[in-house]
C-alpha positions as CSV (number, residue, x, y, z in Angstrom):
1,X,66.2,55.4,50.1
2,X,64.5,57.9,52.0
3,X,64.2,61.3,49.7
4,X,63.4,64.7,51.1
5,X,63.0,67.7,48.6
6,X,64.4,70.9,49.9
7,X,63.5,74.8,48.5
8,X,65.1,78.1,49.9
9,X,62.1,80.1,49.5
10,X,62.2,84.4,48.8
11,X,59.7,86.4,47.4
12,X,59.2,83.6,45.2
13,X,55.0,82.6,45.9
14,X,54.2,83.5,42.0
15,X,57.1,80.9,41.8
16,X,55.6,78.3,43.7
17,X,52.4,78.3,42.7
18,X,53.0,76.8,39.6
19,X,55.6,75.3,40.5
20,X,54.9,73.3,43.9
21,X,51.8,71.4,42.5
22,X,54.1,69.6,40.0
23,X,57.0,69.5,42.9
24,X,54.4,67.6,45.0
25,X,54.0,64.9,41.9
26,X,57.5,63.9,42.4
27,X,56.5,61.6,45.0
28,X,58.8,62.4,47.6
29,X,58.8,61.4,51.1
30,X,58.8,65.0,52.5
31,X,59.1,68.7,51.2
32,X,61.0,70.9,53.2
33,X,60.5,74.9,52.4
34,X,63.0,77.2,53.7
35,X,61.1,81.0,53.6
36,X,63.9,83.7,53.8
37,X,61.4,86.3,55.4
38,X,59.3,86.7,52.2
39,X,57.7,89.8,51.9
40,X,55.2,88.3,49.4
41,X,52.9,86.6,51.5
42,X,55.3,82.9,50.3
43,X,54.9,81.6,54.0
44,X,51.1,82.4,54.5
45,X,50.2,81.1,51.4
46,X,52.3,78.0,51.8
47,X,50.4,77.2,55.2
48,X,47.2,78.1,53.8
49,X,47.5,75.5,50.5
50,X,50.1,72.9,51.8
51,X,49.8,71.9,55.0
52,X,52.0,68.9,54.8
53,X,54.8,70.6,53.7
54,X,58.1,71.2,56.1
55,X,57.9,75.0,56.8
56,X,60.7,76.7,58.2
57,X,60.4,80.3,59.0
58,X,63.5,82.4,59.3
59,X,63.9,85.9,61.5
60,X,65.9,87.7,59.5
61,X,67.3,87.3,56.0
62,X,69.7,84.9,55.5
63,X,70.6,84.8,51.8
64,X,70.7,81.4,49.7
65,X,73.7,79.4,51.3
66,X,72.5,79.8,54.9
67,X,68.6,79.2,53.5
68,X,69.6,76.1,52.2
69,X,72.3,74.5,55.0
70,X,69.1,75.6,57.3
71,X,67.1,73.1,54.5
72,X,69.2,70.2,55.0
73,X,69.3,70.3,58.7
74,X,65.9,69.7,58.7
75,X,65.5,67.2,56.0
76,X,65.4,63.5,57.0
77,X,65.9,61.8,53.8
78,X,69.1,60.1,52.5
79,X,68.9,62.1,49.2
80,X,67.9,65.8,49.1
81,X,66.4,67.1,45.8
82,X,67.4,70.4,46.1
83,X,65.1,72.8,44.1
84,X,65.0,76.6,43.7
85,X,61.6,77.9,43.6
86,X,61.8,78.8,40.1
87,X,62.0,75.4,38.9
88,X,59.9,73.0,37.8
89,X,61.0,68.8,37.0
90,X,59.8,66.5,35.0
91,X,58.8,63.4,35.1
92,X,60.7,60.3,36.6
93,X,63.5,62.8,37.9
94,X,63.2,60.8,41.7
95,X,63.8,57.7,39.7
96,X,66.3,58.6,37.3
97,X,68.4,59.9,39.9
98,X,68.2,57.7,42.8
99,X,69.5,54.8,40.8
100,X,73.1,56.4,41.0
101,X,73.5,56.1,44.6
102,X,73.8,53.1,44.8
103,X,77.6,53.4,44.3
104,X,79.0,55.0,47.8
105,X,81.2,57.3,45.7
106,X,78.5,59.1,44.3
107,X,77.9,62.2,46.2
108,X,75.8,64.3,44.0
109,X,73.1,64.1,40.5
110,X,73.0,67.4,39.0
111,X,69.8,67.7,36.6
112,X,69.8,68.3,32.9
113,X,68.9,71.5,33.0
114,X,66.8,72.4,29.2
115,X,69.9,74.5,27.3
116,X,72.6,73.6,29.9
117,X,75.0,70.5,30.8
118,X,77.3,69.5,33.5
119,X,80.3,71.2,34.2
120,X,83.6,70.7,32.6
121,X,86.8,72.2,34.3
122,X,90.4,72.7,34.5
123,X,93.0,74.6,35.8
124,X,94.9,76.9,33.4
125,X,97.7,79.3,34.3
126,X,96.6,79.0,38.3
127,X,92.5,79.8,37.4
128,X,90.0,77.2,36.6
129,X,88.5,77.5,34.1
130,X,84.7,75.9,33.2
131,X,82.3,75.6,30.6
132,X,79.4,73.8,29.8
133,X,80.5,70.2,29.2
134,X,78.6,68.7,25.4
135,X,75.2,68.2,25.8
136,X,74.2,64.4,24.5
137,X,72.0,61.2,26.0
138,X,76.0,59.8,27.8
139,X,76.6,60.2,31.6
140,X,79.0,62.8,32.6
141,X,81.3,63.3,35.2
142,X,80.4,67.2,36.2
143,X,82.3,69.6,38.3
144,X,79.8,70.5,40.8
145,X,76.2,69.9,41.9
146,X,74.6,72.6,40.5
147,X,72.5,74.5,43.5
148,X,69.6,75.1,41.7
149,X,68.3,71.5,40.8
150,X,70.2,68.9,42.5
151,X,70.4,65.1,44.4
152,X,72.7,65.0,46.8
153,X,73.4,62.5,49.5
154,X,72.4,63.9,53.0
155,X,75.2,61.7,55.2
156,X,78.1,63.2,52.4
157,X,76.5,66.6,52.6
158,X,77.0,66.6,56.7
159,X,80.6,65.3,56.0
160,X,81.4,68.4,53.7
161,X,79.6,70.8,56.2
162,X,77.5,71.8,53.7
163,X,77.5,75.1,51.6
164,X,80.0,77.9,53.3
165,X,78.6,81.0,54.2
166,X,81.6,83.2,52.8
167,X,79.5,82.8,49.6
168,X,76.6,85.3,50.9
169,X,74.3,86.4,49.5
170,X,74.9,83.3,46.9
171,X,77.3,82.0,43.8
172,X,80.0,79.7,43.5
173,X,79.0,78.3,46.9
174,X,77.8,75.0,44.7
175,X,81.5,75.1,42.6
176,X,83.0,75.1,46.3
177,X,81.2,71.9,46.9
178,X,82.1,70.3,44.2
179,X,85.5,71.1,44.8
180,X,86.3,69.7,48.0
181,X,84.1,67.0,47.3
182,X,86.6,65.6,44.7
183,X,89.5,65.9,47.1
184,X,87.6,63.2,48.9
185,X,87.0,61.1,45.5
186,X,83.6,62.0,45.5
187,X,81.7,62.4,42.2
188,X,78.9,64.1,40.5
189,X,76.9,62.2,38.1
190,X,75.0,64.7,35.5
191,X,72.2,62.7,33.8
192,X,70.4,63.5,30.6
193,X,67.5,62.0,32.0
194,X,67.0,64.2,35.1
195,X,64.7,67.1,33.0
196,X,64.5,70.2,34.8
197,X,63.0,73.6,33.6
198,X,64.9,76.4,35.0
199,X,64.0,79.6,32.9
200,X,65.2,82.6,35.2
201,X,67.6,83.7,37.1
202,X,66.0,84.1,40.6
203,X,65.6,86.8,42.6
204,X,69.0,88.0,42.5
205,X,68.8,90.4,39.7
206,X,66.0,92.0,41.8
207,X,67.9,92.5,44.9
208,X,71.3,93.9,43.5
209,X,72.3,96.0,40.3
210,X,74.1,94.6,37.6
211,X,77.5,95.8,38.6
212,X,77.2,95.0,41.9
213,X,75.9,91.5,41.0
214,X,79.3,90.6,38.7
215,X,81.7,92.1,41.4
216,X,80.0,88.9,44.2
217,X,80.3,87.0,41.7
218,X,83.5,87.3,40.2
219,X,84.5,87.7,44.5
220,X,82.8,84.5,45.0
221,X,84.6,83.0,42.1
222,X,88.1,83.5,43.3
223,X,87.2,82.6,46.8
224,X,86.1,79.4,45.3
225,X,89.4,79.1,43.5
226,X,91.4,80.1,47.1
227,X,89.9,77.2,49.4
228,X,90.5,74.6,46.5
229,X,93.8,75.7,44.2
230,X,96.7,73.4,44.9
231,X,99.6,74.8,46.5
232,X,101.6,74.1,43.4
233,X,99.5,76.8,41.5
234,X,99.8,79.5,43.3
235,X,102.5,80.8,41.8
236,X,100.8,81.4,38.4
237,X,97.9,82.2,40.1
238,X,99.5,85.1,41.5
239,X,100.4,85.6,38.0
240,X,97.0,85.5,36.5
241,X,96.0,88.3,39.0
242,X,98.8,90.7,38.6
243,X,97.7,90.2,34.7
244,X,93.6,90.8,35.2
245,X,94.2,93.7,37.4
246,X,97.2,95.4,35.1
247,X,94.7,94.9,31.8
248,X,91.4,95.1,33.4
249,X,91.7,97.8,36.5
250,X,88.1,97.1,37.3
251,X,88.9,93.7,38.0
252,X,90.9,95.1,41.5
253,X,87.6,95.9,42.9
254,X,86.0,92.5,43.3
255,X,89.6,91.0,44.0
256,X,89.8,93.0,47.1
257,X,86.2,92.2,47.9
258,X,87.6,88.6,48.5
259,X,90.6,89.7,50.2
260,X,88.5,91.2,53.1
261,X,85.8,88.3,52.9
262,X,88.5,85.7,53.5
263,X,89.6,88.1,56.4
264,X,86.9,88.7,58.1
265,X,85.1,85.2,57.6
């Protein structure tokens, strides 16, 4: 299999330079970098030290979803290892996860990611509720492909459409993956053996405040939950709602949010 290693890219060059020389090690066919109109200097200094990498340059800031659906579309390989620019694998991680595709139901690896598992889910009282899933050397089944460090199969990626730009700026666009990925039997593998480091949280807490950030992402959450909840939950979903809002009256704020996103999207 052909593998292609895709990075949405943002203000991230202190990122990258420690981090790209060991992406580089992996050994994959091509590195495709996706610069969100850096103000850094990421693109220059990416064309100055690695001129065999995939650059692609964007106009105007497109936020993570977009950045990495524009990273796919010009990848060639049959499994993307997608990255975030703040992470840095380990050894063997092209090896350890290419062996799972060899079953055509597997759509996705998500990485062992040092202090965090794959994702275990269900739905309770019309919400889904997740956590991370126990943390041993055993395959798991996990909910979705996390975005940050992933493999996923490019042919089942086109079929899906890729991430959904309602998620913009970024969050729960990976859970919405994995979501309608299931309803076509697809699974995600998470493999103890796919060793990632991931210490920080992006660039997000940067760009938006700390309130601001929990209202996208609990809108993000229950956007997730609307394209994906059975129709035999909404009932208690519109339960669980009436109950959040009536004992948390902030909690109105980020569910109108979604209301208008699903409307104008």
């Amino acid at each position: 299999m052909k593998t292609s290693v895709v990075i949405p890219a943002f203000n991230g060059r202190h990122f990258l330079e420690k981090n790209l020389p060991e992406i580089l090690k992996m050994g994959a066919d091509e590195i495709v970098i996706v610069d969100d109109v850096s103000t850094d200097g990421t693109a220059e200094y990416i064309q100055k030290n690695f001129p065999g990498v995939k650059l692609i340059k964007h106009e105007k800031n497109m936020r993570f979803p977009i950045t990495v659906n524009d990273g796919f579309a010009n990848a060639t390989g049959d499994v993307v290892f997608l990255l975030n620019q703040d992470l840095k694998p380990k050894a063997g991680l092209i090896k350890n996860a290419l062996r799972h595709f060899a079953k055509p139901d597997v759509f996705a690896v998500t990485f062992n990611e040092r202090g965090h598992s794959w994702a275990d889910g269900r739905w309770i009282d019309g919400m889904l509720e997740f956590k991370n899933g126990v943390l041993d050397e055993k395959l798991h089944e996990s909910l979705w492909p996390s975005g940050g460090g992933s493999a996923i199969r490019k042919d089942l990626w086109n079929l899906l459409g890729g991430f959904d730009p309602i998620f913009s700026p970024g969050y729960f666009e990976d859970l919405d993956l994995g979501l309608r990925a299931a309803k076509y039997n697809l699974r995600t593998i998470w493999d103890s053996k796919c060793i990632i480091d991931h210490t920080v949280e992006g660039i997000f807490p940067k760009s938006f405040s700390k309130k601001s950030l929990q209202y996208i992402k609990e809108r993000n959450y229950l956007i997730a939950v609307w394209k994906n909840i059975d129709e035999k939950l909404w009932q208690a979903h519109f339960e669980s709602l009436i109950k959040r809002v009536v004992t948390h009256s902030g909690y109105l704020i980020p569910l109108l949010m979604a209301l208008w996103r699903k409307l104008v999207f």
